[in-house]
Structures are given as structure tokens and as C-alpha cells.
C-alpha positions in Angstrom: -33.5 24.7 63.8 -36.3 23.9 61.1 -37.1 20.4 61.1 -36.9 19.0 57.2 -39.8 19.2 55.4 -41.1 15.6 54.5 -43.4 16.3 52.7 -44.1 15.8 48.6 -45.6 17.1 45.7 -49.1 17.7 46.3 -48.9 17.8 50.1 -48.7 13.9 50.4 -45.4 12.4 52.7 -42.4 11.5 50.8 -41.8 8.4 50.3 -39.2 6.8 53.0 -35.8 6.0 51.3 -36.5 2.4 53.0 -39.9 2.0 51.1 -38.2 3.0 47.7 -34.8 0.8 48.6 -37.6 -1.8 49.0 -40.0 -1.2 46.0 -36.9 -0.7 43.6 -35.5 -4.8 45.0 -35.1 -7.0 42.0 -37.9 -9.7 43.9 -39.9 -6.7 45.2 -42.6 -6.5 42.0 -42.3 -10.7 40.9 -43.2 -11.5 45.1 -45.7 -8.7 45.1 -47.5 -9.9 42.0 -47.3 -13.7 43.9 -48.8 -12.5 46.7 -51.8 -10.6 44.6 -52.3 -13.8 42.5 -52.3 -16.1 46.0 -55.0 -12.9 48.1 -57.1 -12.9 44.7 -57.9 -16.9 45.3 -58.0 -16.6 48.7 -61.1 -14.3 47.6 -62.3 -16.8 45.3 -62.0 -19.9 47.4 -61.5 -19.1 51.3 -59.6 -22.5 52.1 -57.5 -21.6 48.9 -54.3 -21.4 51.5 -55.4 -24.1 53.8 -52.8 -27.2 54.3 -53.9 -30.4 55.4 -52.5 -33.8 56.1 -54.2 -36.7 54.9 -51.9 -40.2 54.9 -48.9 -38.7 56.2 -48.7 -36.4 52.9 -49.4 -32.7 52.7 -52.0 -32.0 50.5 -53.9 -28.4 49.3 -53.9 -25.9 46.4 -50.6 -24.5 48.1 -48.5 -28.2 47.7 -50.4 -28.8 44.0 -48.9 -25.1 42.9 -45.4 -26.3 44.1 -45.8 -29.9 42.5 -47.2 -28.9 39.6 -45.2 -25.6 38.9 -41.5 -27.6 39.8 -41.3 -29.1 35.7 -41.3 -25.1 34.9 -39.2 -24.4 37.7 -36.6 -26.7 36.3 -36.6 -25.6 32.4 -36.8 -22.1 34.1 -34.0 -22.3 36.0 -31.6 -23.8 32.9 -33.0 -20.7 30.5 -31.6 -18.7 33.2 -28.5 -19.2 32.5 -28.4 -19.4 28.6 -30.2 -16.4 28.6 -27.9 -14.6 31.2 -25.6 -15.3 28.0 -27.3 -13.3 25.5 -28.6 -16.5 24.1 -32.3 -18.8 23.7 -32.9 -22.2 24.0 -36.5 -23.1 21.9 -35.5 -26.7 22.6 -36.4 -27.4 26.0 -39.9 -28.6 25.0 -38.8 -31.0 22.9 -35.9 -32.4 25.1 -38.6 -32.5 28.0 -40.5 -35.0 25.3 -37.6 -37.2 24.4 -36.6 -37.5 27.6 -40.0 -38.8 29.1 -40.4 -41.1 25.6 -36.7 -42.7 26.5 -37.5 -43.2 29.9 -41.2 -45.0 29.5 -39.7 -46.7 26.3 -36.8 -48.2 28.3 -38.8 -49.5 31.3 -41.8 -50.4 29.0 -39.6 -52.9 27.0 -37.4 -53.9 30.5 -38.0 -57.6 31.9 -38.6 -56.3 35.1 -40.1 -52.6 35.3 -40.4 -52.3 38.6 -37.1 -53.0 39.9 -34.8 -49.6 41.0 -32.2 -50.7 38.4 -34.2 -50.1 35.3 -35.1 -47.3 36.7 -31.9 -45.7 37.2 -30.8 -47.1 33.8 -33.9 -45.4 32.4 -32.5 -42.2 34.0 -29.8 -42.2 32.9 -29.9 -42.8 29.3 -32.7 -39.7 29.1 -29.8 -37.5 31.0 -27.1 -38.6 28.8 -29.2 -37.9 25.6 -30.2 -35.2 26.8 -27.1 -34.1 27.9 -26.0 -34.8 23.9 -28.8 -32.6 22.6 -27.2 -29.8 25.2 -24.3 -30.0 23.6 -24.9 -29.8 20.1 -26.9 -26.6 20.8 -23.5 -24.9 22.6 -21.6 -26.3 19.7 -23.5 -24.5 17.1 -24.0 -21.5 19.1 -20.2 -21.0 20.2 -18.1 -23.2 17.7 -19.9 -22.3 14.1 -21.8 -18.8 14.9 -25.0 -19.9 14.4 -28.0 -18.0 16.5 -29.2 -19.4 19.2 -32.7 -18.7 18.3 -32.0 -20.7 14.8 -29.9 -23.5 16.1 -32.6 -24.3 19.2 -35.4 -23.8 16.6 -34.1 -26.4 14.5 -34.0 -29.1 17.6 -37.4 -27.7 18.9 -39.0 -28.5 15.2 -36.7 -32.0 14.6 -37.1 -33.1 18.6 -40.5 -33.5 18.5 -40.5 -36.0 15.7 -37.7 -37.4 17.4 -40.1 -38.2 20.5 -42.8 -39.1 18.2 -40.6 -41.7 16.6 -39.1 -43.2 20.0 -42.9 -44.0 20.9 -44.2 -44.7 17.7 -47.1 -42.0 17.6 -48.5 -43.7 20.6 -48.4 -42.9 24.5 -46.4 -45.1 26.3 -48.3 -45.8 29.5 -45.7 -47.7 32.6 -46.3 -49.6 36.0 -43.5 -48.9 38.1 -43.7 -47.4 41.6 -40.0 -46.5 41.8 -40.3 -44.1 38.4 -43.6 -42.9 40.0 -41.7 -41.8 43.0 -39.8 -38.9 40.5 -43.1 -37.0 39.8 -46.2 -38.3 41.7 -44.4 -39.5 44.7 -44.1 -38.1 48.4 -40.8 -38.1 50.7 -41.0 -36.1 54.3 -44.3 -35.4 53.3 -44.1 -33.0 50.2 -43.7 -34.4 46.5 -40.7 -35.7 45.7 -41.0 -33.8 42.7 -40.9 -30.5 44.7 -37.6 -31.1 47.0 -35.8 -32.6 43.8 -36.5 -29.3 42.2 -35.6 -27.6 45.5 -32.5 -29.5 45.9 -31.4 -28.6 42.1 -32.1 -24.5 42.5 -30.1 -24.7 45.5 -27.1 -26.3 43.9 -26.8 -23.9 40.7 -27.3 -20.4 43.3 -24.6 -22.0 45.1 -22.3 -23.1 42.4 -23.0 -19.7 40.2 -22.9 -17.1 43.5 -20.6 -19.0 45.7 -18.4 -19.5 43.0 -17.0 -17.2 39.9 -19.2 -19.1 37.5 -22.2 -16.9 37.7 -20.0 -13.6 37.2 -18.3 -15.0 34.3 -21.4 -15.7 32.7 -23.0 -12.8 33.5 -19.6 -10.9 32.1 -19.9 -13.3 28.4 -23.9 -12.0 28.3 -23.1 -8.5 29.4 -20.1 -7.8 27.2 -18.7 -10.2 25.0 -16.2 -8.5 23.6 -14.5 -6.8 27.1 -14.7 -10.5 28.6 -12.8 -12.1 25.5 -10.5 -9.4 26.1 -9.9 -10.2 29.5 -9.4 -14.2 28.5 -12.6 -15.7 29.4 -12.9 -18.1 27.5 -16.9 -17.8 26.2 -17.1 -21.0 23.8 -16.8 -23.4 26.6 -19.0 -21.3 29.2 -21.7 -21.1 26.0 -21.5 -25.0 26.1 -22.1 -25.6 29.2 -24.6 -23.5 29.7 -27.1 -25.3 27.0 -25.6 -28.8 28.7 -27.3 -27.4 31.6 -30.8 -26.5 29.8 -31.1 -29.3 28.6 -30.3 -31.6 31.9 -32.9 -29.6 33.5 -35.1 -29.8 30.8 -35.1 -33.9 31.0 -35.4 -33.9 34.8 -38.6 -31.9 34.4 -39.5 -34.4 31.6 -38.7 -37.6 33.7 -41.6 -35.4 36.4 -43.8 -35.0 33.7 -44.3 -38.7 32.4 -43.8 -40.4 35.7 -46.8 -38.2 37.1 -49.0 -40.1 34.7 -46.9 -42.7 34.6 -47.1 -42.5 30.8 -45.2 -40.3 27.8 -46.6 -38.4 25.1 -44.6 -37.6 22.4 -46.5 -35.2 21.2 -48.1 -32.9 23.7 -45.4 -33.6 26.8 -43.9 -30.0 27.7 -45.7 -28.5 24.3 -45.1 -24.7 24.5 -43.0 -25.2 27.7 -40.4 -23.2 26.5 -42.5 -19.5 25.9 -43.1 -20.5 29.7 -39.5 -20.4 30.7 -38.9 -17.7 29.0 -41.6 -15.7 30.6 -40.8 -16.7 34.1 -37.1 -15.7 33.3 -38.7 -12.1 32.2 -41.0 -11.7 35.1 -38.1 -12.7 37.8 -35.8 -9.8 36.3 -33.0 -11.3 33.9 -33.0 -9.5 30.8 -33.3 -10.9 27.4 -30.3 -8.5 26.4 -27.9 -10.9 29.0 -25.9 -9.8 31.8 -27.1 -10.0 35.3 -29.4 -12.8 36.1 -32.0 -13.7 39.2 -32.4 -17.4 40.2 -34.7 -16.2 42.7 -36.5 -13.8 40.6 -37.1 -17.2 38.3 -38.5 -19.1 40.7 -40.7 -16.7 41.7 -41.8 -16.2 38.4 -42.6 -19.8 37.0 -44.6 -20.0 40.7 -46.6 -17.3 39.0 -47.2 -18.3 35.8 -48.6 -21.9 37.5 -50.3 -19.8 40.2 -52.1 -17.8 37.2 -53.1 -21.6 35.5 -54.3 -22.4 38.7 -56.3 -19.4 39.1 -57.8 -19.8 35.4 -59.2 -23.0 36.6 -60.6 -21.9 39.7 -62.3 -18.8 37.8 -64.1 -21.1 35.1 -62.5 -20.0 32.3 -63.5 -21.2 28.7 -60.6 -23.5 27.8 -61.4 -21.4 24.3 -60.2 -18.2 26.1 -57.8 -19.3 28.4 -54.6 -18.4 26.5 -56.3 -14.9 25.7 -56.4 -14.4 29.4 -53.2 -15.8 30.5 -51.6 -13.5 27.8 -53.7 -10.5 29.5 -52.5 -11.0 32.9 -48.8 -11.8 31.5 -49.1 -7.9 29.9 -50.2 -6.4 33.1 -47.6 -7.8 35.1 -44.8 -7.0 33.0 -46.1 -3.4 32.9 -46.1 -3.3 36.5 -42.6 -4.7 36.6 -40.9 -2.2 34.4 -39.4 0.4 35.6 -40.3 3.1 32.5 -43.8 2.4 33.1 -43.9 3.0 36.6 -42.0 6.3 36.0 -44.3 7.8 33.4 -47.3 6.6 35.9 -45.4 8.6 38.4 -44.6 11.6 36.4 -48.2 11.7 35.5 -49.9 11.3 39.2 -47.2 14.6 39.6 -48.1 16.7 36.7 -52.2 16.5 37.7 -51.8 16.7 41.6 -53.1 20.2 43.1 -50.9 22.0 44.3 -50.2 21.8 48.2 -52.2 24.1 50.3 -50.1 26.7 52.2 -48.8 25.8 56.0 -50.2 28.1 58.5 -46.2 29.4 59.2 -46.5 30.2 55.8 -49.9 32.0 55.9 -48.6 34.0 58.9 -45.5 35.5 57.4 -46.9 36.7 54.5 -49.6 38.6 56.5 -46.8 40.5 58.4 -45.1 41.2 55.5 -48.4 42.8 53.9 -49.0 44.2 57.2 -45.3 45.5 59.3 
């Protein structure tokens, strides 16, 4: 019995259905594009990967990439789902500003700043306001029709002034330890910042996959009209879904401003948004809705903050550092996407020489020239 040929075009081995089960995984291309970005500093800066402890705290370019990149992580992980729904959300940015403009405004003016209740008030009323903006963005969205891309415009242009206003054109600057704790603080030694953003991915994959909430979204996104059909009810899933953004998007503004222990109404979480939205992209949900990756977005925003790190490390001109961030962006969504790995693929086939003759081969045709 002949023994299958495994060999391919060209007289190279076929690929092994494992490899091509494994380069064809959803997280396959975002982790394999992490891993580049993390080898390519190692290059750079040898102790790039190196972990120390210093004080009981972990510290190292590693820890700063996971504290620095959980903000993004968290607006990320809300545009996830509004997306999943065939929707945007352009006010993220702004909600990340008023939240961190409530909060320092509210323990600024407090007769006792330091003290753990005026923190938690100061919590609170930035995730209840935000939690309002939310909701008027799934109101106008589901209730009155309006796009998602205009209604979130409209709070991405008015929130801004809105944080402007709370701190008067001015940046707020706060003394309290206990708010520091959110973003610059340290708890089993990691950043607080880092397990609170942990702690919150873990809780949506397990509500939306554990759950039918994720497949009811992903079923308004896909196909509106088959789930209204089937009586899923979208208005109230479109609601909660912006409620959500936007709750994430003031947690990662409460990180932001207790980090510097200050808020800027102005430039906190400017341009955040086109950042979420690319780290959504790069971790495999599609703009068009449907299916969604919570993993694939994590992944992603760890990229997009491993690429700012990597700007810095190289030196690059502040001048020219979008122009390169935008450069990389386009290579790895090229190498993500499936139609340009195919025509890659269909090319390497069409100029590969033909595969030299087996010496079985060579044999039988000399018999059958010669009987």
C-alpha cells in the first residue's frame, strides 16, 4: 500500500491540519503579533522581560505594559460589546474625562480627602453619571433610531466641555492615598490597577459565555431582523450595552487621574476611543457585529500599549510618532486578515518551480520507454 504523499506544491511538506487548525484560531495572529512586539524589545533592550522586586512590589517594563495598558483594556472591553451590536461608541473619551473631573472635584472640595468615605462617594457619583451618559447613548440608539456613530459623536464633542466645565479649564491636582490606591497603587504585589481590570474582564466572559447574554448579543449584531423575529427584545440589550461602555469607560478614568493624582479635562483619555476601536479590530470582532472575542481584545489593547512602549524605547520623534504607530497598526491588520494571507499564498504557489521528479517516478518512465 502506497503511503500518502505529503507533500505540496513545489516539493515543500504540506502543512499539518494541526498547524493550519492553529494558524486559522481567532487569538492565533493578535498573540503572534504580541509575541513579535515583546522578541523585538527584547532585541532592543536585553532586560526588556526581566521582573524584579523592589519593596514588596513587582516592578519591570512587563508590569508597566499591564499597568499602563489596563485604562484601554477597560474602554476596550465595553466597545466589545457595543460593537458586537453593530454599533460605536465615540464617547468613551469624554466619559473617561468627566469621570476623572467628578471624582478629583468631589474629593478636592471634601473636608476630609483622605478618608475611604469620600472616596467611595467620589466613586460613585462618576459611575452613576457615567452610568447616565450610558444610557442616553442606548436611548438614542435603540428608542429614536439615531446612529450610533451620530449620537456618541455628539457626547464625544459636548463631553469634553462638560469635563472642561466641571474643572474650570484647570487640572485638578488631589492628596489622597486611598483614591491613589485605584491607579498608582499595589495589592499582592501587582497594581491595583491591573487586577481591578483583571477582575472586571473576568466577570463580563463569564456573565456573556457562561450565560445567554453574549449569544443574544451577538444574534441583535449578526442579524437584527431574524433575532426580532425570534422575540429578542434588542432595544433593552442596545441599552445596556452602552451602560456598560460607559461604566468601563469611568473606571479607566477614575485609573487615569488617580495615577497622577490629578484630572485634566482636556487631554484625560483624548483619542482613547480610535484606541478601543483598534484593539477590538486586532482581537477579531468585526465592525459589521456578530461574533465577538473578549480575549482577542485584551490581547489587542496589550498590543497597541506594547507598540507605545516600543515607540519610546526606539527614540522616536514625538513629531512622528502617530505616523509610525499608524504604520505598524496597517501591517498588523494585513497580517490578520484572512484575504491577504490568501492572495500571499496563492502568489508563493503560482511562482514556485515545479517539484522535481521522485526517483519511483524517474524509474517507471524509463521502463516504459525501454520494455
Amino acid at each position: 500500500m502506497t503511503p500518502p504523499d505529503d507533500t505540496g506544491v513545489g516539493g515543500r511538506p504540506a502543512r499539518a491540519p494541526g498547524a493550519r487548525q492553529l494558524t486559522e484560531h481567532r487569538l492565533f495572529w493578535p498573540a503572534a503579533v504580541l509575541a513579535a512586539l515583546l522578541l523585538g524589545n527584547v532585541a532592543l533592550t536585553h532586560d526588556f522581560l526581566a521582573v524584579r522586586v523592589q519593596n514588596g512590589h513587582l516592578y519591570g517594563s512587563l508590569i508597566d505594559i499591564l499597568q499602563f495598558g489596563a485604562p484601554l483594556i477597560l474602554v476596550s472591553l465595553g466597545m466589545t460589546l457595543v460593537i458586537a451590536t453593530r454599533g460605536i461608541d465615540l464617547s468613551v473619551g469624554s466619559t473617561v474625562a468627566i469621570a476623572g473631573a467628578l471624582a478629583c472635584e468631589h474629593i478636592a472640595t471634601a473636608k476630609d480627602p483622605g478618608s475611604l468615605p469620600t472616596v467611595m462617594s467620589a466613586i460613585a457619583l462618576a459611575v452613576g453619571v457615567a452610568a447616565a451618559i450610558g444610557l442616553l447613548n442606548g436611548f438614542l440608539v435603540a428608542r429614536l433610531g439615531v446612529q450610533p456613530i451620530v449620537a456618541t459623536l455628539v457626547l464625544m464633542v459636548a463631553g469634553r466641555g462638560v469635563a472642561q466645565l466641571i474643572t474650570d479649564g484647570q487640572i485638578i491636582s488631589v492628596s489622597s492615598s486611598a483614591y491613589k490606591m485605584i491607579g498608582g497603587g499595589y495589592w499582592l504585589t501587582l497594581p491595583f490597577a491591573v487586577l481591578l481590570a483583571a477582575a472586571l474582564v473576568a466577570v463580563t466572559s463569564l456573565v456573556t459565555r457562561r450565560t445567554a447574554l453574549g449569544m443574544l448579543i451577538e444574534s441583535v449584531g449578526g442579524n437584527p431582523v431574524a433575532s426580532r423575529l425570534v422575540g429578542i427584545r434588542a432595544a433593552g440589550l442596545l441599552v445596556m450595552v452602552y451602560v456598560v461602555s460607559a461604566v468601563c469607560a469611568a473606571v479607566a478614568g477614575l485609573m487615569i487621574s488617580s495615577n497622577v493624582s490629578s484630572a485634566d479635562g482636556n487631554n484625560a483619555g483624548l483619542w482613547i476611543e480610535l484606541d478601543a476601536i483598534l484593539a477590538v479590530v486586532i482581537g477579531g470582532t468585526a465592525l459589521t457585529g456578530g461574533r465577538f472575542s473578549l480575549g482577542g481584545t485584551v490581547l489587542g489593547a496589550l498590543i497597541i500599549q506594547t507598540l507605545s512602549t516600543t515607540i519610546y524605547t526606539l527614540g522616536v520623534p514625538p513629531e512622528t510618532t502617530l505616523v509610525f504607530k499608524a504604520l505598524v497598526v496597517i501591517v498588523v491588520c494585513l497580517v490578520q486578515s484572512p484575504a491577504f494571507r490568501a492572495r500571499l499564498s496563492r502568489r508563493r504557489r503560482a511562482t514556485a518551480p515545479d517539484r522535481a521528479p521522485a526517483a519511483g517516478d524517474v524509474g517507471a518512465r524509463q521502463q516504459e520507454v525501454h520494455p
